[in-house]
C-alpha positions in Angstrom: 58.7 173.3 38.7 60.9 174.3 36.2 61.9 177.3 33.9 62.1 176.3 30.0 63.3 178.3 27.2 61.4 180.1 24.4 62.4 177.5 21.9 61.7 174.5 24.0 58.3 175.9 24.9 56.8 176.7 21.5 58.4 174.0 19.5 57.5 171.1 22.2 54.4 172.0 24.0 52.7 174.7 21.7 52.9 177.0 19.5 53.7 180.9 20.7 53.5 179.0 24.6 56.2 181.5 25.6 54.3 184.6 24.7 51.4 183.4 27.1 51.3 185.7 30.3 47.6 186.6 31.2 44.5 184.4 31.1 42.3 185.6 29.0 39.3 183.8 29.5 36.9 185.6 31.3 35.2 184.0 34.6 31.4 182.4 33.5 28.7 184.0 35.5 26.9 181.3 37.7 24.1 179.4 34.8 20.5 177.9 36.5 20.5 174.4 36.2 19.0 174.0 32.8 18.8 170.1 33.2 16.6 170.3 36.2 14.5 173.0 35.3 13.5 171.0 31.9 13.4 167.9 33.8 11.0 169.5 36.6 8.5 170.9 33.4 8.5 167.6 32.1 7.4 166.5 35.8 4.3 168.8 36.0 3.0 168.2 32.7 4.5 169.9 29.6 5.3 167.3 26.6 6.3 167.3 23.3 4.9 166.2 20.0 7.6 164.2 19.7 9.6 162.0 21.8 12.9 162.5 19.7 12.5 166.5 20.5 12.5 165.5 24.4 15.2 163.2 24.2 17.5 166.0 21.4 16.6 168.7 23.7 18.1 166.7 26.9 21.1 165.4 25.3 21.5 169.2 23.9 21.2 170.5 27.5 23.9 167.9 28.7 26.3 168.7 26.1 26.1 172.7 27.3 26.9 171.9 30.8 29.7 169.7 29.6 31.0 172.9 27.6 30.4 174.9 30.7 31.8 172.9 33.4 35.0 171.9 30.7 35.6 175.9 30.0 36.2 176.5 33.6 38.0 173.4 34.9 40.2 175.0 31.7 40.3 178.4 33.1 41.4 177.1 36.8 44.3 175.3 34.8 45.0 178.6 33.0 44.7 180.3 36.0 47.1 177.8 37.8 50.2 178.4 34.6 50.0 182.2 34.8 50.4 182.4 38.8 53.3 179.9 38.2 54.9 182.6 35.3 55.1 185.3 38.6 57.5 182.6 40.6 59.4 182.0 36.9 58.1 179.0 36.6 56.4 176.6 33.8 53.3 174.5 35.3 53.4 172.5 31.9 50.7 169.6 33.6 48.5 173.0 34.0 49.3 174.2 30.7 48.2 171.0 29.2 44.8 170.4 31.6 43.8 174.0 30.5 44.3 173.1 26.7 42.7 169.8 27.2 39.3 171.1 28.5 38.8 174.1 26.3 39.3 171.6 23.3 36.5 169.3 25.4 34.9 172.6 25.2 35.1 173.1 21.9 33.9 170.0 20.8 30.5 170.4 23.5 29.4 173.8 21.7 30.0 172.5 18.4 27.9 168.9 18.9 25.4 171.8 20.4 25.5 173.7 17.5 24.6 170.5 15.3 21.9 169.7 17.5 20.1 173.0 17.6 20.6 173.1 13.7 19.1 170.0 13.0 16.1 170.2 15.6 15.4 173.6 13.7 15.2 172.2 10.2 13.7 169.6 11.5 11.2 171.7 12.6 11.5 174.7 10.2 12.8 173.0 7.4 13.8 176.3 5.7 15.5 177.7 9.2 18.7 179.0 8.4 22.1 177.0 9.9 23.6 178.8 13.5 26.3 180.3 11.3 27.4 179.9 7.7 30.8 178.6 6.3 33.2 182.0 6.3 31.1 184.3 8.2 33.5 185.3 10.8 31.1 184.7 13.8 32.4 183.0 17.2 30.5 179.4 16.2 31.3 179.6 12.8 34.9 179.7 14.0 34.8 176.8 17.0 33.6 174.5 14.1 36.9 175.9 12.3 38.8 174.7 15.8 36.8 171.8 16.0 37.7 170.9 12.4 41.5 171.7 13.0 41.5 169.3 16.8 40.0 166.4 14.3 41.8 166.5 11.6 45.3 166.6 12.4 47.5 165.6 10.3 51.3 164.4 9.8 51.7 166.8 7.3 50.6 169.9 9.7 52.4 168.2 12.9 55.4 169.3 10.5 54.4 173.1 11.0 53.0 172.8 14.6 53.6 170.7 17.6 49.7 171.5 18.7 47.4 171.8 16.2 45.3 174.5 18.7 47.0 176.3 21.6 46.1 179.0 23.9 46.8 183.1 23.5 46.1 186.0 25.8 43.4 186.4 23.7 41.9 183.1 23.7 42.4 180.1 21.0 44.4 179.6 18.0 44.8 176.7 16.0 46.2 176.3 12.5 49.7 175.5 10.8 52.1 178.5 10.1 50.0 181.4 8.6 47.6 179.0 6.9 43.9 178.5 8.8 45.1 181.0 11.5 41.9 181.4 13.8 41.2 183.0 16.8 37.7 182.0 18.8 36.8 184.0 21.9 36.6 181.9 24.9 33.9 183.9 26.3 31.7 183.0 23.5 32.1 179.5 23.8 29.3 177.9 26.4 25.7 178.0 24.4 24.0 179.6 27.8 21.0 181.3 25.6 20.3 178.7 23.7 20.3 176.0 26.9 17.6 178.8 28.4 15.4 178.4 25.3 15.7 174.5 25.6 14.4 174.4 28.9 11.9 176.1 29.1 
């Protein structure tokens, strides 16, 4: 493996790539197997009203252990580049798998976070969303990220040569100071929520 310059890091990989040196991501505590314990209370009895809730509530647990598994195939990547940084070296392919799992990630909690919001007002019609537009919390912020890894454009591959990218703090995404967001990667897999689902 090689050593790259600063430059050549930020401008061709990602954004502030060279001032990556810890992984910031904590380690996920082990999560029961949500899919088997629903699957198991559907076996000794308990049913739903409604056959769409069954099937919404299943594809909702799927999509969290999607999230969860793809947030720490991307922290073993992380993990990976950093130990490579001690031996001056730049695991780019590492790099890269981390980024590409935590935007997998991403795009799990936030098709969770659409499912849970539209069960409840489908249920409660007058159930407030999981977040609101602008309110700063860590889901209102991975559908900011989400919005930013679908949307990318010509015109902000001019500012950025990724349009999210990893930090010692977790992710960022956004061209130049414009739509700069950070989302905690600890706050990313929708583990309470799975809980509630399976039971």
């Amino acid at each position: 493996m090689a050593q790259f310059s600063d430059e050549l890091l930020d401008s061709f990989v990602a954004p502030e790539l060279s001032k990556l040196t810890r992984v910031g991501a904590p380690a996920l505590d082990t999560q029961p197997d949500y899919l088997r314990v629903a699957f198991m209370n559907h076996v000794f009895g308990l049913r739903y009203k409604r056959k769409a809730l069954l099937h919404v509530s299943i594809t909702f647990l799927k999509r969290t252990m999607t999230a969860t598994d793809e947030y720490r195939a991307g922290r073993d990547s992380l993990t990976r580049y950093i130990d490579c940084l001690s031996r001056q070296a730049h695991d780019l392919k590492a790099y890269l798998s981390a980024l590409s799992h935590f935007e997998q990630c991403i795009g799990s909690v936030y098709q969770c976070v659409e499912l849970f919001d539209k069960v409840n007002t489908w249920l409660v019609p007058s159930h407030p969303r999981a977040f609101s537009k602008g309110d700063g919390s860590d889901l209102q912020r991975i559908n900011e990220l989400n919005n930013i890894l679908k949307h990318f454009t010509p015109e902000q591959a001019e500012k950025t040569s990724a349009p999210v990218w990893i930090t010692d703090t977790g992710l960022s995404g956004g061209s130049g100071c414009l739509n700069r967001i950070s989302a905690s990667l600890s706050g990313a897999p929708a583990g309470g929520w799975a809980q509630r689902w399976s039971a």
